[in-house]
C-alpha positions, 0 to 999 in steps of 0.5 A: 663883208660885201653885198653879196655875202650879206644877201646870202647870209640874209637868204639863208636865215630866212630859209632856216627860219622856214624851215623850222616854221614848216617842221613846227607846224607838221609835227617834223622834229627833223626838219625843225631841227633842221631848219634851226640848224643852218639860221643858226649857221647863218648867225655864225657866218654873219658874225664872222664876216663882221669880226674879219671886217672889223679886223680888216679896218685896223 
């Protein structure tokens, strides 16, 4: 996984996680859904980098 896909996934998660903050804290059932939705989607990217890494050494 390069640099630059570990700052992206890191960004998105952060945003994610704000977003899900912001929804919590309005009442916004959609954006906390929202917001739970691309942290997790950014966990997922995340993980399948280091899997395809992990594949790439041996």
């Amino acid at each position: 996984m390069g640099l630059g896909e570990k700052i992206h996934n890191a960004a998105e998660k952060l945003h994610g996680k704000g977003k899900e903050a912001a929804g919590d804290a309005t009442g916004n059932d959609r954006l906390k859904a929202e917001g739970k939705g691309q942290h997790i989607k950014a966990d997922l990217k995340q993980a399948g980098e280091k899997v395809k890494g992990a594949f790439r050494k041996h």
